[in-house]
KOLBA-873741 format. One record per residue (C-alpha): residue number from 1; z, x, y negated; residue in one letter. Coordinates in pm, 1 decimal. Last residue first. Layout:
BEGIN
(atom NUM (Z X Y) "a");
...
END
This chain:
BEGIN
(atom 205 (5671.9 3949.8 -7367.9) "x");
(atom 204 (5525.6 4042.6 -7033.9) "x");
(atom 203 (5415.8 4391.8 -6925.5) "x");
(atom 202 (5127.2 4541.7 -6963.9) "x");
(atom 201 (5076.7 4938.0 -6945.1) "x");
(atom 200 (4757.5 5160.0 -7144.3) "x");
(atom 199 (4725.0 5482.2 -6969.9) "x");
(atom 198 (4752.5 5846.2 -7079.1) "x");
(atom 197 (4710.9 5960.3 -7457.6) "x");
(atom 196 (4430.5 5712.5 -7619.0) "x");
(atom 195 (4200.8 5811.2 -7899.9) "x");
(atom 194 (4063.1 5554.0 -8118.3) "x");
(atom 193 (3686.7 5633.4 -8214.5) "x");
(atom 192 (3677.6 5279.0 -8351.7) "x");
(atom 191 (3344.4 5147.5 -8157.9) "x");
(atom 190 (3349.4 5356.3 -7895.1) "x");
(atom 189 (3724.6 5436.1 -7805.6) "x");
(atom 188 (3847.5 5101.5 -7930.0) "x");
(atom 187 (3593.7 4879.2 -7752.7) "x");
(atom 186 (3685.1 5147.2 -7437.7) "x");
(atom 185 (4047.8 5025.6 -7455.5) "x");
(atom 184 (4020.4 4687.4 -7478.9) "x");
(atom 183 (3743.4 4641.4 -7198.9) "x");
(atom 182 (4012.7 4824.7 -6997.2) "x");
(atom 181 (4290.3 4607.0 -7088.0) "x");
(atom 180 (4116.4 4309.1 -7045.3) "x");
(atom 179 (4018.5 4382.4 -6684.9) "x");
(atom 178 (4375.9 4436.8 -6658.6) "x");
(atom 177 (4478.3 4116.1 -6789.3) "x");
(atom 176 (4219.2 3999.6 -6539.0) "x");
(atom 175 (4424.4 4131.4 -6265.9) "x");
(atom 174 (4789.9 4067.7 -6372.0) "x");
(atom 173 (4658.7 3714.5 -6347.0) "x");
(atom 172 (4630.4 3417.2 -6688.9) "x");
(atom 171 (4852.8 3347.7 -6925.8) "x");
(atom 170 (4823.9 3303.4 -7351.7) "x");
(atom 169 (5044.3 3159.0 -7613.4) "x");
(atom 168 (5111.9 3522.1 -7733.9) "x");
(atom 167 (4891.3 3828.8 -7714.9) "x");
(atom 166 (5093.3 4110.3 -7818.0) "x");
(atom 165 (4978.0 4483.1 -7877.9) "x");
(atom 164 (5251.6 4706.3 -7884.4) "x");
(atom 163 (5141.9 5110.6 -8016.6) "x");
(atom 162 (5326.0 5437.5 -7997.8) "x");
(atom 161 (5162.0 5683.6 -8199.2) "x");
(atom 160 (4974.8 5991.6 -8130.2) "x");
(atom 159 (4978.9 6349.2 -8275.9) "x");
(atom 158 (4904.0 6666.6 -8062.7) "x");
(atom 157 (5070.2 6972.9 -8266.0) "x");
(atom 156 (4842.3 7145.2 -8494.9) "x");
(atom 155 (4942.9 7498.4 -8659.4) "x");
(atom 154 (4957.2 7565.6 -9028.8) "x");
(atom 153 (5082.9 7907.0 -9066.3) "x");
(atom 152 (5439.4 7832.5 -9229.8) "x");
(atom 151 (5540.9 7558.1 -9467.8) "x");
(atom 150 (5626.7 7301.7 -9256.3) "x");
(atom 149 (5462.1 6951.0 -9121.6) "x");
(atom 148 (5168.9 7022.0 -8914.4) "x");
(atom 147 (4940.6 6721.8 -8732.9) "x");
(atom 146 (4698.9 6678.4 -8430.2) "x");
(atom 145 (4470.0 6431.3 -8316.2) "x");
(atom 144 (4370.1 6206.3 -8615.1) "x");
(atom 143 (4064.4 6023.6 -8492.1) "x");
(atom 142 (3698.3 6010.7 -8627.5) "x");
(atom 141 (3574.0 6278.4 -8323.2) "x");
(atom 140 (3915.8 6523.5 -8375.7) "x");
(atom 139 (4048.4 6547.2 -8722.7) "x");
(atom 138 (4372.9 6749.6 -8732.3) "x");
(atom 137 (4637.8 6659.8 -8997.5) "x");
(atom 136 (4867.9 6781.2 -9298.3) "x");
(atom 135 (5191.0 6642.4 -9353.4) "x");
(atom 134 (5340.8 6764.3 -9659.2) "x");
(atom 133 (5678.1 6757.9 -9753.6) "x");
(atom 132 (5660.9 7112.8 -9780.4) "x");
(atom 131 (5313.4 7310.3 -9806.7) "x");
(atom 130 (5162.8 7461.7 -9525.2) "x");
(atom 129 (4962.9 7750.4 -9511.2) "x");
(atom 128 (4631.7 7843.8 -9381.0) "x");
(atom 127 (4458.3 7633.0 -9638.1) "x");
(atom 126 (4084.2 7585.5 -9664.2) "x");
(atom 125 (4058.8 7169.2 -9625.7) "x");
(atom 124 (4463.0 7112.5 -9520.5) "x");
(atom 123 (4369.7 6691.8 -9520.2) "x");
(atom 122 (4657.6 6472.4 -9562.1) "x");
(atom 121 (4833.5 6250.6 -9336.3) "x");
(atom 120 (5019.0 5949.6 -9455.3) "x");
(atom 119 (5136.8 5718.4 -9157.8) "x");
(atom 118 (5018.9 5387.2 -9077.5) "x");
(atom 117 (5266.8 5171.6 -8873.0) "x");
(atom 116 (5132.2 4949.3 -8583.5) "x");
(atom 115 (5361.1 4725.0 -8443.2) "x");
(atom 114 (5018.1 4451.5 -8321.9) "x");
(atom 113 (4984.0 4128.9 -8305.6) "x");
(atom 112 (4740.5 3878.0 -8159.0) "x");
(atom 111 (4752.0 3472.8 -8172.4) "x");
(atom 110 (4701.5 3195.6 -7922.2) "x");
(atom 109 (4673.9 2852.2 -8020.6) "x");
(atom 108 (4646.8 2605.5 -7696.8) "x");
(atom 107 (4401.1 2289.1 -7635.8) "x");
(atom 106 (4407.3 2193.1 -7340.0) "x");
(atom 105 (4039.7 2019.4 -7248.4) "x");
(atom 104 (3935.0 1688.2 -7164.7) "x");
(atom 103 (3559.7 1610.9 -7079.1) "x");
(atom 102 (3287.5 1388.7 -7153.6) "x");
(atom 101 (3418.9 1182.4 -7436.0) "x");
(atom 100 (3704.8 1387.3 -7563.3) "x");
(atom 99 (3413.4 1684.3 -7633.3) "x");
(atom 98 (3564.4 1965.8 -7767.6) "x");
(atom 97 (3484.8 2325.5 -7793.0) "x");
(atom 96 (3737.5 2601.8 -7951.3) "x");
(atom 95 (3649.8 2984.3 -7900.2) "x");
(atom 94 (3816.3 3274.5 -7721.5) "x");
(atom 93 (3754.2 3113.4 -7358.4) "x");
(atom 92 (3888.2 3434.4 -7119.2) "x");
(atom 91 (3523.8 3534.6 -6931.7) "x");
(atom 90 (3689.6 3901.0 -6912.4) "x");
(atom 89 (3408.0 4033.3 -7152.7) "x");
(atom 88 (3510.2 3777.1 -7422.3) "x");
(atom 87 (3885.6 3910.6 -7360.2) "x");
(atom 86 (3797.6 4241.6 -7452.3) "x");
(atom 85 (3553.4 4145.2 -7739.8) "x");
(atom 84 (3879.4 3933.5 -7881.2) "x");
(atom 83 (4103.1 4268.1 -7811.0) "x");
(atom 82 (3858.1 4475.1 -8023.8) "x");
(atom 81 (3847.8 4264.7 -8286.7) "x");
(atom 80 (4257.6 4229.8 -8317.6) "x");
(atom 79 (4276.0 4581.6 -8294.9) "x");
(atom 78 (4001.6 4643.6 -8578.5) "x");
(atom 77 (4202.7 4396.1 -8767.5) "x");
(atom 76 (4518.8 4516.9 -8796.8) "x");
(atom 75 (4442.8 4866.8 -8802.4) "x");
(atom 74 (4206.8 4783.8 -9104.5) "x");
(atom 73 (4515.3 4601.3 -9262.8) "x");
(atom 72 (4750.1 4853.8 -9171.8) "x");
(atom 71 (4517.4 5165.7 -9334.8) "x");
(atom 70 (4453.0 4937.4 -9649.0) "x");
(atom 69 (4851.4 4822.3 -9670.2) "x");
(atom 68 (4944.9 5191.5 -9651.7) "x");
(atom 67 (4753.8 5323.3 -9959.5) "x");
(atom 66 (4371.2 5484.9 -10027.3) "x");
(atom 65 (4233.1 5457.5 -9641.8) "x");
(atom 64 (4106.4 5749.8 -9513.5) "x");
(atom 63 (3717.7 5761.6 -9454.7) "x");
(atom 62 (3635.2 6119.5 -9512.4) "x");
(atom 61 (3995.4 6311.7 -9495.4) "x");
(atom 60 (4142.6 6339.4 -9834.2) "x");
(atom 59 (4282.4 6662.4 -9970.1) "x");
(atom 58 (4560.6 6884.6 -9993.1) "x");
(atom 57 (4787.5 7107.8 -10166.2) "x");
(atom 56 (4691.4 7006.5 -10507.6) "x");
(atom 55 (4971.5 6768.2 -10574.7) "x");
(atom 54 (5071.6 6564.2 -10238.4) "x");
(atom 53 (5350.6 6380.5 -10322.6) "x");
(atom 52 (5291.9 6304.6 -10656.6) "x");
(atom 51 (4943.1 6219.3 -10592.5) "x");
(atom 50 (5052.5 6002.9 -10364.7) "x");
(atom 49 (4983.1 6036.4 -9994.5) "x");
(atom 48 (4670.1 5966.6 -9826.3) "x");
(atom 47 (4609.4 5682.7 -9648.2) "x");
(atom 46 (4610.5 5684.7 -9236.2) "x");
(atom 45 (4430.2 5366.7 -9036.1) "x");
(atom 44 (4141.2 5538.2 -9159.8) "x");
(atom 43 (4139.6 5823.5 -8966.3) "x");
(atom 42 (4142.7 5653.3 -8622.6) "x");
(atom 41 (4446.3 5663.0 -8460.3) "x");
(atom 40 (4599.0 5936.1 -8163.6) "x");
(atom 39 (4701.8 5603.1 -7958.4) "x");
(atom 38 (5002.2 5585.3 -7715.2) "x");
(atom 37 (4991.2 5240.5 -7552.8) "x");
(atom 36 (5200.5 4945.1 -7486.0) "x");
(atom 35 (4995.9 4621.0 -7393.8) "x");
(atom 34 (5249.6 4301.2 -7426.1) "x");
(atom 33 (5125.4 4009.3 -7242.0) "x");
(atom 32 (5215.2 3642.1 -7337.3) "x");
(atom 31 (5242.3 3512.0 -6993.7) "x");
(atom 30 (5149.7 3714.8 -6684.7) "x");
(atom 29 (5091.0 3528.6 -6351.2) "x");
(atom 28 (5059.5 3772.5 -6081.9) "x");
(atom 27 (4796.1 3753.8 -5890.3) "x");
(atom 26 (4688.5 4125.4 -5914.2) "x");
(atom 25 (5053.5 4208.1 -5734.2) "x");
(atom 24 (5321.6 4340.0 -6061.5) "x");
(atom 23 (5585.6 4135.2 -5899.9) "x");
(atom 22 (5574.7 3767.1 -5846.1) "x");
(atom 21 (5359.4 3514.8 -5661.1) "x");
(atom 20 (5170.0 3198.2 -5768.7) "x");
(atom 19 (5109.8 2961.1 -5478.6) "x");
(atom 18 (4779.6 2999.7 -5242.8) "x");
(atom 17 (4430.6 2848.2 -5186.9) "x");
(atom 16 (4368.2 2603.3 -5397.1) "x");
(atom 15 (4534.0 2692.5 -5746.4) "x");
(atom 14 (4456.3 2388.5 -6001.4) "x");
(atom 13 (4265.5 2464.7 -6353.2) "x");
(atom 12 (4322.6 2347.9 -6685.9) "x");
(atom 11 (4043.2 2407.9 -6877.4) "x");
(atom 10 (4111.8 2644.0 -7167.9) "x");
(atom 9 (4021.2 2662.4 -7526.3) "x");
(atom 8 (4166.0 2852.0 -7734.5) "x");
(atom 7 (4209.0 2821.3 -8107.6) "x");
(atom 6 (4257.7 3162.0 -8295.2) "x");
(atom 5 (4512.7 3232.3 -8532.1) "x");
(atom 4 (4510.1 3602.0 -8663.5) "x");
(atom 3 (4839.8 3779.7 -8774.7) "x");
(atom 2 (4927.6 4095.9 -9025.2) "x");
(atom 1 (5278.5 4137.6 -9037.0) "x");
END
């Protein structure tokens, strides 16, 4: 599994006005949050099959990755990016500054994972007609929407994946997690050209 170690800084902070409360309120204390999402992925978090596999019956999409551990490890990595710029934009402390002199910090290492799986889709160019064992796919604004397996008239069906993101060592409100969230998901949108079916949940680990 691809993983990222990041050293947080955070300043330890005492409640005034109330005591933590429980459910899924905005105040909610959530601990290592788990984002579960359904994500039609950008094209190059697919590789194209083998050549063995795929023969002449298809061809590469424009920026597919060339083997599963290239599509994981840009998946890997453009989620983990967009997740740091999400928690950036939610004034969460991504980066480590000390001073023991002046003032005493907790120091905690938080890391981000992801259950992302690339699959191989391949490109139908000209063809009408499917070839078995083949999965061909629908490119839709950088993101593979749609795919056909069979060997009748190629027709798309809507593609997405389900996707866990996990930021562990890490708490803060149901509220700002959400802020998160939606900084997450338009970082992925514009900058990745992820597509997202429905909404993205949180939940603790």
């Amino acid at each position: 599994m691809f993983v990222l170690f990041f050293v947080v800084s955070l300043l330890v902070r005492q409640a005034t006005c109330c005591g933590a409360e429980t459910g899924n309120s905005d105040y909610t204390l959530l601990q290592d949050p788990v984002f579960n999402m359904d994500i039609s992925p950008p094209v190059g978090w697919t590789y194209f099959p083998p050549a063995a596999a795929a023969g002449t019956a298809a061809l590469f999409f424009v920026g597919q990755s060339n083997d599963t551990t290239t599509a994981k490890m840009r998946a890997d990595t453009e989620i983990t990016a967009a997740m740091i710029e999400a928690m950036v934009e939610a004034q969460l402390p991504v980066t480590n500054v000390l001073n023991f002199f002046i003032i005493h910090y907790l120091i905690l290492i938080f890391y981000i994972t992801d259950n992302y799986q690339p699959d191989a889709i391949s490109n139908a160019g000209m063809l009408t007609t499917g070839v078995a064992g083949v999965v061909y796919g629908q490119l839709a604004g950088g993101a593979i929407t749609g795919t056909y397996t069979g060997t009748g008239t190629i027709a798309y069906l809507p593609y997405a994946k389900m996707v866990d993101v996990t930021i562990r060592n890490a708490v803060t409100t149901r509220s700002i997690w959400n802020q998160v969230k939606n900084n997450f998901l338009q970082k992925m949108a514009l900058n990745y050209n992820a597509k997202f079916t429905g909404d993205i949940t949180a939940n603790s680990y």
